[in-house]
N, C-alpha and C positions, 0 to 999 in steps of 0.2 A: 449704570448704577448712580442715583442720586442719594445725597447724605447730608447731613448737618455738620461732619467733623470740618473742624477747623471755623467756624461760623460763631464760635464759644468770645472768642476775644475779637472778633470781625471788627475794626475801628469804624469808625463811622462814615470816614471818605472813601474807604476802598468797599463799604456796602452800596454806597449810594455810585459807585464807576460799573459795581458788577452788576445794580442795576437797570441803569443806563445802558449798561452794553447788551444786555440778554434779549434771546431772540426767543422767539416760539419754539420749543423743541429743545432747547439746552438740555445739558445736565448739569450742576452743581456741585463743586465740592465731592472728585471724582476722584476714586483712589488708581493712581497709573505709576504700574513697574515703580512701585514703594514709597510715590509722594502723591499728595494731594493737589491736584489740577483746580484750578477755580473754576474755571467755566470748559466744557466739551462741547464741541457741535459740529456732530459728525467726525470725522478723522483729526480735525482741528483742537488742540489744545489751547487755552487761554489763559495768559497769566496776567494779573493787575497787581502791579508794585506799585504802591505811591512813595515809597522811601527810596533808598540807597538800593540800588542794581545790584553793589557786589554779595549783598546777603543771597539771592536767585543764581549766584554762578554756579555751581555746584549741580544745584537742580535742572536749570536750565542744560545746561552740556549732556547731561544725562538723557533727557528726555526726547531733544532735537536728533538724538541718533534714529530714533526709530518713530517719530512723532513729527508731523508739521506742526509749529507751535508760533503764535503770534505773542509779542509781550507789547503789555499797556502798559502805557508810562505817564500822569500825569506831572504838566507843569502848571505851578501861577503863573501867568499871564497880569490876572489880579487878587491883589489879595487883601481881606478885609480880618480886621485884630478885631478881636470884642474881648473887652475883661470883665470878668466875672466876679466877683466879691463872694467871701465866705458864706454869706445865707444864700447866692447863688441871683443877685440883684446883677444888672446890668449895670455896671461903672460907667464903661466909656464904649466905643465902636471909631475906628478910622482906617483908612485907607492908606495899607502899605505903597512907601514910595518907588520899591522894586516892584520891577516887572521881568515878570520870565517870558524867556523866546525858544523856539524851538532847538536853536543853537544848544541853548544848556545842556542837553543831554549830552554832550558828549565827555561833559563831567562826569558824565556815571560810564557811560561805556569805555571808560579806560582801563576799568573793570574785565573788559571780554570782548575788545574791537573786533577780533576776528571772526567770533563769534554769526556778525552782521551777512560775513560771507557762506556761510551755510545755507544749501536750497533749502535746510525744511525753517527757517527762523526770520521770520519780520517781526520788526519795533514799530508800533503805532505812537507816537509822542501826541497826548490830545495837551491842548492848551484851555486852560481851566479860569473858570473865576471863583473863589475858594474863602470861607471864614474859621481863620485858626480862633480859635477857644482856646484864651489863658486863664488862669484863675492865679491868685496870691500864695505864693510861696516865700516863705520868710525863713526858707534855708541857707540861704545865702547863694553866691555863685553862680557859674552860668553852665553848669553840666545838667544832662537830660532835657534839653529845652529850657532852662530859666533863664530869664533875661531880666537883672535887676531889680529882684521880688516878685518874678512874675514865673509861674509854668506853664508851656501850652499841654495841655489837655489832650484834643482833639482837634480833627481838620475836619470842614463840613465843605460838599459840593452844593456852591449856585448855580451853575449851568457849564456846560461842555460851551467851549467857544468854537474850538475846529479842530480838527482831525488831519493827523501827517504821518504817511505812512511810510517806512524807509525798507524796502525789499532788499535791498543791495548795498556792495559802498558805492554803486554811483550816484544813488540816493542821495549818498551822506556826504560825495564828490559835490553836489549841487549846491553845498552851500557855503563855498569858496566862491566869493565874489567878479564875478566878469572881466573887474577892473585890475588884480591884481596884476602883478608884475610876475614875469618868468624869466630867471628862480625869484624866490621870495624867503622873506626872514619872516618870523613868528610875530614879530613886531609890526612889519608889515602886514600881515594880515589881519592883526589887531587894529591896527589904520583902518585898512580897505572895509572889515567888517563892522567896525563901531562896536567889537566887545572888549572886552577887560585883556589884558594880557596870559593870564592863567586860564583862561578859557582859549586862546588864541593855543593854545602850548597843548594844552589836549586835545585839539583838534586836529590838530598836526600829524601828535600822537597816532590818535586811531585811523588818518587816513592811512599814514606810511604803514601802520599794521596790517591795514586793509587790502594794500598795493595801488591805493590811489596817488600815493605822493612816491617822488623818491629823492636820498638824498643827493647832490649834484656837487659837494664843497662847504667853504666858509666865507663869513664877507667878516673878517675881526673875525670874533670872539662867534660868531652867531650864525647859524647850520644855516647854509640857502636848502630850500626844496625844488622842487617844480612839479607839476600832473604829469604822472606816468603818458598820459592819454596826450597831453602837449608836446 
C-alpha cells in the first residue's frame, strides 16, 4: 500500500533523504501495525529522523518486534546558514564553524542504546552537507530555533557525503579509539577521541548499556571502564 499520509507537513530535508534513499520498487508512506513507515522495501522497514531520536522510541520498539527496520539518521558534517529577509531577499549565506562526525549520534541514542542490540534494528548515520534556512524573527529569545532575531525555518540537502552503517554494538565498540588505555575514565576518552566531554559521557553510556563497556571501580571521583571484549 502506497499513500500520501504523512507527506502533508514532510519538511524539506527529510523529503529530499527519502529521496535520496528510494529504490525502484519502494513503497511510501506505508501504514504498519498503526504507524506510518516512510519508506518499505520488501520486509524492510525504513525510518528517516533528521531530528531528535527519542521522538521514534516508542514507534521504533514497537515495530522492530515483528519488522526488520533500518533507521536513518542524518548529520552535518557541513553546514551552510542562508538568511532570508522579510520579502524573502537573500541577506547573507556562510559556513557554519561546526562540524558533525559520526560520533554524534550517540547523543541521541541515549535515548534507546539497547535498542542497537536487536537482530531486526540497524542505524544508518549518513554524514551530510546541509543549508539551514533562517528568516528574521523579532520575537525575542532563543526557543524553537531562534537565535538572536533570527529563526531557522527549514533544512535543505546538498549532497549525501557517506554512509555508516552500525548493525550491532560492536559497531558502535569500533569507535573507541585503539589508543586508549585499559580501564579508562570518560575524560580519557575525550583525550583519546578529540570530542567534547559530554559527548565522551554518552558514549560510555550506551556502550555499558550495550555490554560493550564494563564498569571495573574508581580513579577519585571518576568511574574506570574497560571493553567487555578486553
Amino acid at each position: 500500500m502506497t499513500g500520501a499520509i504523512g507527506t502533508l507537513n514532510e519538511k524539506p530535508l527529510h523529503a529530499a533523504l527519502k529521496d535520496w534513499y528510494a529504490r525502484q520498487g519502494d513503497q511510501f508512506e506505508v501504514s504498519v501495525d498503526g504507524f506510518i513507515a516512510d519508506i518499505v522495501r520488501g520486509d524492510l522497514l525504513i525510518e528517516i529522523q533528521t531530528r531528535h531520536l527519542v521522538a521514534m522510541k516508542r514507534k521504533l520498539h514497537k515495530l522492530v518486534e515483528d519488522h526488520p527496520l533500518r533507521l536513518v539518521h542524518p548529520i552535518a558534517a557541513e553546514k551552510w546558514i542562508l538568511r532570508v529577509g522579510e520579502d524573502g531577499e537573500t541577506i547573507g549565506r556562510r559556513r557554519s564553524p561546526r562540524r558533525g562526525a559520526v560520533e554524534h549520534v550517540f547523543a541521541e541514542l541515549v535515548s534507546f542504546p539497547g535498542l542497537l542490540g536487536h537482530p531486526n534494528f540497524t542505524l544508518e548515520v549518513l554524514l551530510i552537507r546541509e543549508e539551514e534556512i533562517r528568516h528574521r524573527d523579532d520575537t525575542g529569545g532563543r526557543r524553537n530555533g531562534r537565535r538572536k532575531g533570527w529563526a531557522t525555518r527549514e533544512r535543505r540537502l546538498l549532497e549525501v557525503l557517506s554512509s555508516h552503517v552500525l548493525s550491532g554494538p560492536a559497531d558502535a565498540a569500533a569507535f573507541l579509539p585503539a589508543a586508549l588505555p585499559q580501564p579508562f575514565t570518560t575524560r580519557e576518552l575525550a583525550t583519546a577521541s578529540g570530542q567534547p566531554m559530554g559527548l565522551s559521557q554518552k558514549m560510555a553510556y550506551c556502550l555499558r548499556e550495550m555490554g560493550m563497556l564494563t564498569v571495573v571501580g574508581k580513579r577519585g571521583r571518576s568511574t574506570l571502564f574497560e571493553r567487555s571484549d578486553a
